[in-house]
LOBAMI-228791 format. One record per atom (N, C-alpha, C): residue number from 1; residue in one letter; x, y, z. Coordinates in Angstrom, 2 decimals. Each point is the difference from the previous one (the first is absolute). Layout:
num:NUM residuo:A east:X north:Y up:Z
...
//
This chain:
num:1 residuo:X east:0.82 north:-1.20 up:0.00
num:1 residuo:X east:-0.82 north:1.20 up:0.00
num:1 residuo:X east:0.86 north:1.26 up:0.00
num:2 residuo:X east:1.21 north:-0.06 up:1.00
num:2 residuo:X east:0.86 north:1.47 up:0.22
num:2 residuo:X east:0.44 north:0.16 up:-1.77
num:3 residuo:X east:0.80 north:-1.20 up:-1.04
num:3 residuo:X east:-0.06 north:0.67 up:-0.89
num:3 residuo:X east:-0.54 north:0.03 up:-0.98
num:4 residuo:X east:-1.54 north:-0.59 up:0.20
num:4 residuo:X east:-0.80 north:0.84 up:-0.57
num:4 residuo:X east:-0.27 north:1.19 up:-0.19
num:5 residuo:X east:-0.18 north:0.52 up:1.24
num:5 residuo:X east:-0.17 north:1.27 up:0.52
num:5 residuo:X east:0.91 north:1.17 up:-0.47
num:6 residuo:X east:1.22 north:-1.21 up:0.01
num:6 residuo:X east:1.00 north:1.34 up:-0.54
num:6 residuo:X east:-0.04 north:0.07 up:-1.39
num:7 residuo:X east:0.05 north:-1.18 up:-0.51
num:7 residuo:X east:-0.23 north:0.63 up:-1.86
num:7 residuo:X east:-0.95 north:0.78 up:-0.16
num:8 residuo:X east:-1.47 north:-0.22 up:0.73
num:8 residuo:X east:-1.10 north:0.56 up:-0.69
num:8 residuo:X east:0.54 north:1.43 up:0.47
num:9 residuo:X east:0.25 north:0.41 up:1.15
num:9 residuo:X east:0.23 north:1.74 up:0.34
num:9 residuo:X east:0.94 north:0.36 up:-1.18
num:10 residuo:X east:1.35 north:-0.54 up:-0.23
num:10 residuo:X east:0.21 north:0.59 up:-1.14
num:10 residuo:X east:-0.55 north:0.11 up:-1.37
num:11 residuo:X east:-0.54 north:-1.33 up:-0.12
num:11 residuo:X east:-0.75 north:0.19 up:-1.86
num:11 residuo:X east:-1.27 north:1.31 up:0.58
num:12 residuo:X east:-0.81 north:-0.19 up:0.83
num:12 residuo:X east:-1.04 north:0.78 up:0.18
num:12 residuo:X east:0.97 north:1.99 up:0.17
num:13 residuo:X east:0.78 north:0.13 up:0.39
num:13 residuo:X east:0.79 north:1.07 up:-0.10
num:13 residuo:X east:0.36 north:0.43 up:-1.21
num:14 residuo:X east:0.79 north:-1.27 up:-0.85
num:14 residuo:X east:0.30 north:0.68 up:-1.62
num:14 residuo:X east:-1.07 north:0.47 up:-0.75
num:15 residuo:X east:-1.54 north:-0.94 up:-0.05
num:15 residuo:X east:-0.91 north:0.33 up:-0.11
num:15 residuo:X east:-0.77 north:1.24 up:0.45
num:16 residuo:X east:0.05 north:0.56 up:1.30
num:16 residuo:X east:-0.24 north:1.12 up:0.40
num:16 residuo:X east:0.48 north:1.20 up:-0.41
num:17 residuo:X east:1.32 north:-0.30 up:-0.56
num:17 residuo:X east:0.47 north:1.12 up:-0.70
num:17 residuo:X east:0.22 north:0.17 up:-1.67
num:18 residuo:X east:0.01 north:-1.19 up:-0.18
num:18 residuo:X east:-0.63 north:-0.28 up:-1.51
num:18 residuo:X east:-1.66 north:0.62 up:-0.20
num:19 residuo:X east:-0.66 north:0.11 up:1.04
num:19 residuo:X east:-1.26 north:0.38 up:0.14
num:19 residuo:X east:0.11 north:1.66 up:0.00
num:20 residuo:X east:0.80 north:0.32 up:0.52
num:20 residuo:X east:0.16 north:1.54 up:0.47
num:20 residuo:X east:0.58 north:1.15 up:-1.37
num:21 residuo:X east:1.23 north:-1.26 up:-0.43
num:21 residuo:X east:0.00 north:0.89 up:-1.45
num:21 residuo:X east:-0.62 north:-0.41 up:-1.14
num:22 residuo:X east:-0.62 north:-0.83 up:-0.05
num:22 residuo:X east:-1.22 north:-0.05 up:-0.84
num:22 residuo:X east:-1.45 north:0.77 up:-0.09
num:23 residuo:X east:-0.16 north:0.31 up:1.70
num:23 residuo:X east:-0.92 north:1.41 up:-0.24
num:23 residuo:X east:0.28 north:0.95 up:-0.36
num:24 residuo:X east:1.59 north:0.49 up:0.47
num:24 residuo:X east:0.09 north:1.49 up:-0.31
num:24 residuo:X east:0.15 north:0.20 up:-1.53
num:25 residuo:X east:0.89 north:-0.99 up:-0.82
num:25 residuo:X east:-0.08 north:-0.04 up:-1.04
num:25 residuo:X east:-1.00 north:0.06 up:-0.97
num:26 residuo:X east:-1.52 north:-1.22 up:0.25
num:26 residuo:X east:-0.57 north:-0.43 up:-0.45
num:26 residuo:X east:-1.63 north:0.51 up:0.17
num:27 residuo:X east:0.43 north:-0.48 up:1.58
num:27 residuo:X east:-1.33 north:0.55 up:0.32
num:27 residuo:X east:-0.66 north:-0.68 up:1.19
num:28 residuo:X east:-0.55 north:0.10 up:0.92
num:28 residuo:X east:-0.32 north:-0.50 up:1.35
num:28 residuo:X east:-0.99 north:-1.64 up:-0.11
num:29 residuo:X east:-0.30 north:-0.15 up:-1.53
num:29 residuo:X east:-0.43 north:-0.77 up:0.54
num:29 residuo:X east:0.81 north:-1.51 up:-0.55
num:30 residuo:X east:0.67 north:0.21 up:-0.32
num:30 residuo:X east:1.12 north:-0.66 up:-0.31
num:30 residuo:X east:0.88 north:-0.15 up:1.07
num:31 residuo:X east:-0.23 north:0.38 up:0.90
num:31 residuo:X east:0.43 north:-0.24 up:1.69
num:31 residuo:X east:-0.99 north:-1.32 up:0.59
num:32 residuo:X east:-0.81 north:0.12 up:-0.07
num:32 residuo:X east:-1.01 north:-0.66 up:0.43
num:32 residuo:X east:0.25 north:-1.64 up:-0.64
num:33 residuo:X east:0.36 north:-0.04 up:-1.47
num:33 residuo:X east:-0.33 north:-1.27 up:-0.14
num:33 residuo:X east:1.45 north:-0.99 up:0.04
num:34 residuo:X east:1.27 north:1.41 up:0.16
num:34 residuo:X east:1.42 north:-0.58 up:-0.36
num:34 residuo:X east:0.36 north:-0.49 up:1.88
num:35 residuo:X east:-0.77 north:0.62 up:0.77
num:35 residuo:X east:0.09 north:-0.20 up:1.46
num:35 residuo:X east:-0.84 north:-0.99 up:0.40
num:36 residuo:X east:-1.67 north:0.12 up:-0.23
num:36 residuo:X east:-0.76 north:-0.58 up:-0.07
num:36 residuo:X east:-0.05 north:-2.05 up:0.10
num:37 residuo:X east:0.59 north:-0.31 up:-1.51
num:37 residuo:X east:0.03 north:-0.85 up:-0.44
num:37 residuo:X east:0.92 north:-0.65 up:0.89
num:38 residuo:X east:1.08 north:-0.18 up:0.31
num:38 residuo:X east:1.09 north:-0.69 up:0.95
num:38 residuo:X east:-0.61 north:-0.34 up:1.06
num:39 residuo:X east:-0.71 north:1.29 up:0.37
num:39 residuo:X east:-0.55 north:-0.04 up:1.60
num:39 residuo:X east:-0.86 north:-0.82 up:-0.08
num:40 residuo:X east:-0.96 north:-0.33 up:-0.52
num:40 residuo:X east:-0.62 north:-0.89 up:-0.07
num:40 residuo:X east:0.32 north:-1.61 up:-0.01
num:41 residuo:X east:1.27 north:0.08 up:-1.23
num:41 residuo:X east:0.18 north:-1.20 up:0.15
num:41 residuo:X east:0.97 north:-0.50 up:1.41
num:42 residuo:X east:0.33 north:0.91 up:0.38
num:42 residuo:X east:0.93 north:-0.36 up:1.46
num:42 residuo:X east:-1.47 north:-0.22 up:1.14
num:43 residuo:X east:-0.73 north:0.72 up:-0.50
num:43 residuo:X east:-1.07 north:-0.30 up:1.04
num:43 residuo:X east:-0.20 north:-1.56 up:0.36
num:44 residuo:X east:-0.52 north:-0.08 up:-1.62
num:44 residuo:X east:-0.55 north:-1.49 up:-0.01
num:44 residuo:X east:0.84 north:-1.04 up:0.33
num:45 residuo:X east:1.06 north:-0.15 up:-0.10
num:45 residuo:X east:1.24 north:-0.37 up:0.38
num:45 residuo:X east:-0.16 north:-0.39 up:1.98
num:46 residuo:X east:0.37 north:1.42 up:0.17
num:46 residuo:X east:-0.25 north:-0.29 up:1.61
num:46 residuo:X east:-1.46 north:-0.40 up:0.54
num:47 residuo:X east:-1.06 north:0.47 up:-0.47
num:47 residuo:X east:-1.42 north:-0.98 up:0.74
num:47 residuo:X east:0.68 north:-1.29 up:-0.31
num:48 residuo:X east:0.30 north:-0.97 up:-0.91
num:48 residuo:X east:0.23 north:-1.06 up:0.45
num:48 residuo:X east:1.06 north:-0.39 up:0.72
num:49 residuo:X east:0.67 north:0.51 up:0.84
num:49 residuo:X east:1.25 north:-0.35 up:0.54
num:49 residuo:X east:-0.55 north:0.48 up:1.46
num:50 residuo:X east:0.33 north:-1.21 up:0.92
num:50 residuo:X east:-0.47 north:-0.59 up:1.39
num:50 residuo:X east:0.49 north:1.00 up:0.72
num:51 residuo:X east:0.87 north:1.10 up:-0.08
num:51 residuo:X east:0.49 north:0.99 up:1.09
num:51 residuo:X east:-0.94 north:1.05 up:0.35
num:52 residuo:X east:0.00 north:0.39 up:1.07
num:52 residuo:X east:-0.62 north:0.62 up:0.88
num:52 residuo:X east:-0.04 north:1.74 up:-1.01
num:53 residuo:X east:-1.49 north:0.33 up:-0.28
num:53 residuo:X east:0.14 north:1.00 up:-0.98
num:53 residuo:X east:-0.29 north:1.67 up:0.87
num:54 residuo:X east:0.65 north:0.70 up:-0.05
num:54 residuo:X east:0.23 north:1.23 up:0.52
num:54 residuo:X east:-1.29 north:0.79 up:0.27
num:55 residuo:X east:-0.68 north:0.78 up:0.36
num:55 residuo:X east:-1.07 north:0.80 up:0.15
num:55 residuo:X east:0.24 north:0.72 up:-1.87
num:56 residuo:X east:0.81 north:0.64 up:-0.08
num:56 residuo:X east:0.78 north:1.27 up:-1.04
num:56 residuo:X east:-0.68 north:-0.95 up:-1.35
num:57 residuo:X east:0.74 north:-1.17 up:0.01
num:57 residuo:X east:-0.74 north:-1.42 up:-1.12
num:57 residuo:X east:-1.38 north:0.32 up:-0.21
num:58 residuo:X east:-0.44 north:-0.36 up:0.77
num:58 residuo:X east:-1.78 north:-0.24 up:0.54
num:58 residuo:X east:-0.87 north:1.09 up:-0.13
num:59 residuo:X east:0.48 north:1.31 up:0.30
num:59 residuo:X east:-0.17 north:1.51 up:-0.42
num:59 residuo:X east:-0.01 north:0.12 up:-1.92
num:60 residuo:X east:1.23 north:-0.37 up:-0.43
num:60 residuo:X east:0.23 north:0.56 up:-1.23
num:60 residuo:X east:-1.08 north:-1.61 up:-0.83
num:61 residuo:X east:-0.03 north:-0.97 up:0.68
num:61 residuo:X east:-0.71 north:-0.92 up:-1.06
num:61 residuo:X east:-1.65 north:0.61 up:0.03
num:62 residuo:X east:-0.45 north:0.42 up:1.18
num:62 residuo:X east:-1.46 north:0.81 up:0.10
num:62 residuo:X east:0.08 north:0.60 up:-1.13
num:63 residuo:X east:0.84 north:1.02 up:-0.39
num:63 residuo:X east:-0.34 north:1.03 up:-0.37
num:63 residuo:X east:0.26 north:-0.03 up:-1.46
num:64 residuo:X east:1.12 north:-1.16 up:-0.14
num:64 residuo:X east:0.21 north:0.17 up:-2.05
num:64 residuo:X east:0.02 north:-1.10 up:-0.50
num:65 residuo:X east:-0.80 north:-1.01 up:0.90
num:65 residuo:X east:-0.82 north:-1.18 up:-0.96
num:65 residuo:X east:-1.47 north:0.51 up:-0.83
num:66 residuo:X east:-0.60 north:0.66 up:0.32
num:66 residuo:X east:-1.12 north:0.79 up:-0.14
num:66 residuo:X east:0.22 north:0.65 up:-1.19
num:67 residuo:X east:1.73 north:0.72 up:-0.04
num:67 residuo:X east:-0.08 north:0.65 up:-1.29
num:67 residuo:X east:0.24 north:-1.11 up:-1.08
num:68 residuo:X east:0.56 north:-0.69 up:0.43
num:68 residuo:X east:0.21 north:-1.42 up:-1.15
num:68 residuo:X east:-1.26 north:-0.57 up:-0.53
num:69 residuo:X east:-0.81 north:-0.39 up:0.96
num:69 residuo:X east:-1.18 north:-0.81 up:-0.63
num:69 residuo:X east:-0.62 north:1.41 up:-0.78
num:70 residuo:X east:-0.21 north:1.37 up:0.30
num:70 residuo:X east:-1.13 north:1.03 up:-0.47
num:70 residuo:X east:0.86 north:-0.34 up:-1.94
num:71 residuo:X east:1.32 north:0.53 up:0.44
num:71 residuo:X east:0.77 north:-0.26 up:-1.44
num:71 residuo:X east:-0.59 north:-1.14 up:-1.09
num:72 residuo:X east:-0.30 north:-1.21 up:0.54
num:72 residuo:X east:-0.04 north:-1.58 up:-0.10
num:72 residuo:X east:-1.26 north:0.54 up:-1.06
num:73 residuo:X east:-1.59 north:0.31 up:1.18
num:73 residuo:X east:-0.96 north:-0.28 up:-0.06
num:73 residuo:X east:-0.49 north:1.29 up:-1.67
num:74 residuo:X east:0.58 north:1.31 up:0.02
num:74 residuo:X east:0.10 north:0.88 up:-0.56
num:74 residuo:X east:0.30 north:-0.50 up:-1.73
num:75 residuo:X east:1.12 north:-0.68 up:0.16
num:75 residuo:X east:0.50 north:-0.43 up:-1.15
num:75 residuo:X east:-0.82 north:-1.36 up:-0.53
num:76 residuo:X east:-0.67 north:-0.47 up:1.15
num:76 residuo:X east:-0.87 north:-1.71 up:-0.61
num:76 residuo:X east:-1.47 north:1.24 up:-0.43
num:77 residuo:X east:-0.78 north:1.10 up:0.82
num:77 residuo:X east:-1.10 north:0.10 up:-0.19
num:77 residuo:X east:0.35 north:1.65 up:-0.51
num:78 residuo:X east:0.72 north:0.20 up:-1.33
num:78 residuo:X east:-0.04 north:1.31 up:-0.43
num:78 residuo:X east:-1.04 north:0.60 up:-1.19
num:79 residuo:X east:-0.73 north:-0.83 up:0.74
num:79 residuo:X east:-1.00 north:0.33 up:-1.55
num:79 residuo:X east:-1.42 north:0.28 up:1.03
num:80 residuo:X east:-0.35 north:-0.41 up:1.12
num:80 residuo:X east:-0.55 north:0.10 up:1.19
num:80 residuo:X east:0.52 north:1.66 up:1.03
num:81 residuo:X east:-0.63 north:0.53 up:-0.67
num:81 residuo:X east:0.18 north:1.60 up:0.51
num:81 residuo:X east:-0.37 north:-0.16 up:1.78
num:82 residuo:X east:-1.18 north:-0.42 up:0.39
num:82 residuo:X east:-0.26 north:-0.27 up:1.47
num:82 residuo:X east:1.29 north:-0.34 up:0.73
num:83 residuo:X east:0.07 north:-1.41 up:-0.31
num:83 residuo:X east:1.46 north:-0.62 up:0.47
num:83 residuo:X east:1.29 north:0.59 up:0.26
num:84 residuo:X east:0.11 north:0.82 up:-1.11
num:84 residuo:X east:1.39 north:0.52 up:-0.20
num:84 residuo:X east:-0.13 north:1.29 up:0.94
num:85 residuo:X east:-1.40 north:0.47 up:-0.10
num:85 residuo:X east:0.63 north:1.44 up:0.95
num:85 residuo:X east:-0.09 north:-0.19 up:1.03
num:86 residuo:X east:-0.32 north:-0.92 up:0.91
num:86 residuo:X east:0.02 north:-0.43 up:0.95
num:86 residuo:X east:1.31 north:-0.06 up:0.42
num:87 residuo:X east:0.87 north:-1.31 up:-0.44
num:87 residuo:X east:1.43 north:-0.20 up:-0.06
num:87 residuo:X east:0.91 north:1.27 up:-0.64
num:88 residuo:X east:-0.65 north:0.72 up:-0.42
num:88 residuo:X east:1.12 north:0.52 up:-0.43
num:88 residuo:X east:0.02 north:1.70 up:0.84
num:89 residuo:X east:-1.54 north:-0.06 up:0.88
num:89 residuo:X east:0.17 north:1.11 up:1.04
num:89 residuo:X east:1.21 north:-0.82 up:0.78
num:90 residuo:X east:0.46 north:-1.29 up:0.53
num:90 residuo:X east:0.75 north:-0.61 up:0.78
num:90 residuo:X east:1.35 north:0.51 up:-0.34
num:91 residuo:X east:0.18 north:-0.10 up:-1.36
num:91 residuo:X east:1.30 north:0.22 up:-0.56
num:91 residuo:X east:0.40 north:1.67 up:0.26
num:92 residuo:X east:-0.84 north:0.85 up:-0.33
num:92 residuo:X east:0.04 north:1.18 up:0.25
num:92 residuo:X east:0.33 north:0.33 up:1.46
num:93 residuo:X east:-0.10 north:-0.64 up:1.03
num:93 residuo:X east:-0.01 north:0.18 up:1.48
num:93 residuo:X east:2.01 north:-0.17 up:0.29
num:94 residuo:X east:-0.45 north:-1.43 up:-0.87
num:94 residuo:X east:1.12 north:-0.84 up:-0.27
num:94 residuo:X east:1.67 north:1.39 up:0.01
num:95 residuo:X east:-0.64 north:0.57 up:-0.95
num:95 residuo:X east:1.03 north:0.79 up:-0.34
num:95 residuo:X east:0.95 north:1.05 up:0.81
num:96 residuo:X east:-0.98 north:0.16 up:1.08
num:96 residuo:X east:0.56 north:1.02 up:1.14
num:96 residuo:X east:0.65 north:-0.55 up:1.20
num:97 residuo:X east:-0.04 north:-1.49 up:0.01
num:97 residuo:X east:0.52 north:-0.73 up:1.46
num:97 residuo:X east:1.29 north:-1.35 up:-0.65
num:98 residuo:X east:-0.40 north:0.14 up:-1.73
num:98 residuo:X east:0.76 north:-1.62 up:-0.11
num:98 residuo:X east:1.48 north:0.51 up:0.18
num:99 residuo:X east:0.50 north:1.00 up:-0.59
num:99 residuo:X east:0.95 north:0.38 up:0.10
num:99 residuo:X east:0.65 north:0.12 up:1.63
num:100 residuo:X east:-0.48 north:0.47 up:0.56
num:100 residuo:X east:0.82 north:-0.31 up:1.57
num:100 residuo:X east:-0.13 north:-1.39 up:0.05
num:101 residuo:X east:-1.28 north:-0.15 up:0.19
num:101 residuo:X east:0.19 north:-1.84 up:0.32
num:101 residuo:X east:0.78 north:-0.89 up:-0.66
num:102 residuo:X east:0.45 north:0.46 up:-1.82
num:102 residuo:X east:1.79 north:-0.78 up:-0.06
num:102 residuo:X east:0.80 north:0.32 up:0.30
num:103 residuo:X east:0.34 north:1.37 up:0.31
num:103 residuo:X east:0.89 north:0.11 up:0.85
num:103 residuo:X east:0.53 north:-0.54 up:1.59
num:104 residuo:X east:-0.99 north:-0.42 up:0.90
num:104 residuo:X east:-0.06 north:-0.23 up:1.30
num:104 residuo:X east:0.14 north:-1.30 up:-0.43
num:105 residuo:X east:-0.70 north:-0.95 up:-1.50
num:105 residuo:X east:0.44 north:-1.44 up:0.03
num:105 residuo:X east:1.62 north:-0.28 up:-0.06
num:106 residuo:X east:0.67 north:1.12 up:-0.62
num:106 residuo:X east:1.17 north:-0.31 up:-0.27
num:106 residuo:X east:1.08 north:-0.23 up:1.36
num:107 residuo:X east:-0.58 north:1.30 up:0.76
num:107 residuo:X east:0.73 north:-0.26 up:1.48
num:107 residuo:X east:-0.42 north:-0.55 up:0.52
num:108 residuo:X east:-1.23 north:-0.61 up:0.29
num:108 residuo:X east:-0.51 north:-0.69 up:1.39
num:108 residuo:X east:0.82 north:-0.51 up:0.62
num:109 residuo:X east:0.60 north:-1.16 up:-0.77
num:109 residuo:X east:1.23 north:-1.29 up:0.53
num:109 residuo:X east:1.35 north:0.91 up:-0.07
num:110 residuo:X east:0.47 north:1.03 up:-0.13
num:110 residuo:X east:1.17 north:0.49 up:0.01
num:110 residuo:X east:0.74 north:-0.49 up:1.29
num:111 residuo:X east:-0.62 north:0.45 up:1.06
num:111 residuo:X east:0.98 north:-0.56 up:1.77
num:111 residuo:X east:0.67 north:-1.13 up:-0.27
num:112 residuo:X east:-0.89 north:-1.24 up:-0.72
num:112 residuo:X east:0.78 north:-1.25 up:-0.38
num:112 residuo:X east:1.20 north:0.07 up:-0.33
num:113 residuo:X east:-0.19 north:0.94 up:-0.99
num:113 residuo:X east:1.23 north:-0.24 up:-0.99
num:113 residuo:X east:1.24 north:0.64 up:0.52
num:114 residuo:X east:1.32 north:-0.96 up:-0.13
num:114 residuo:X east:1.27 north:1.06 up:0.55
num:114 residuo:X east:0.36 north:0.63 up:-1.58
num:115 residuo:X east:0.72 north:0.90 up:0.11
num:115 residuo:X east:0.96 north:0.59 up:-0.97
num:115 residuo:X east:0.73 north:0.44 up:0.15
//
């Protein structure tokens, strides 16, 4: 698990900043999916792994699994105007909190890690 922990803080870091100049360059929301996407899959990664999962974990999975499935459901029912604005008021919410919340995923486990 410890180096787990430690690869993912660094890939999730290069990513974070691969995320950072890709907004300023590009555009913010190109932050979202170059940060986004990892985090997720490191997510899924750790729910299945038996170690004891942090509050900070448990916080950030509340809050940006929600934007994943609205994404999911948006793109299966885009022809369904009801549906979509529903999910996609989510995504809009999405936009003002996801960004700290990858950030705080990236440190949570930092204390772990020596350097």
């Amino acid at each position: 698990m410890k180096t787990f922990t430690k690869y993912d803080f660094y890939i999730q870091l290069l990513f974070l900043a691969a995320g950072v100049l890709a907004a300023v360059s590009e555009g913010i929301l190109f932050f979202y999916f170059i940060v986004g996407i990892p985090q997720l899959i490191s997510f899924i990664i750790r729910v299945f792994q038996k170690n004891k999962k942090t509050v900070g974990y448990i916080i950030y999975g509340i809050f940006i699994i929600p934007v994943w499935i609205s994404l999911l459901m948006i793109f299966l029912f885009k022809h369904n105007h009801d549906v979509t604005d529903f999910f996609g008021s989510i995504l809009m919410l999405s936009l003002f909190y996801s960004l700290i919340m990858a950030i705080i995923y990236v440190f949570h486990d930092s204390e772990y890690i020596s350097f």
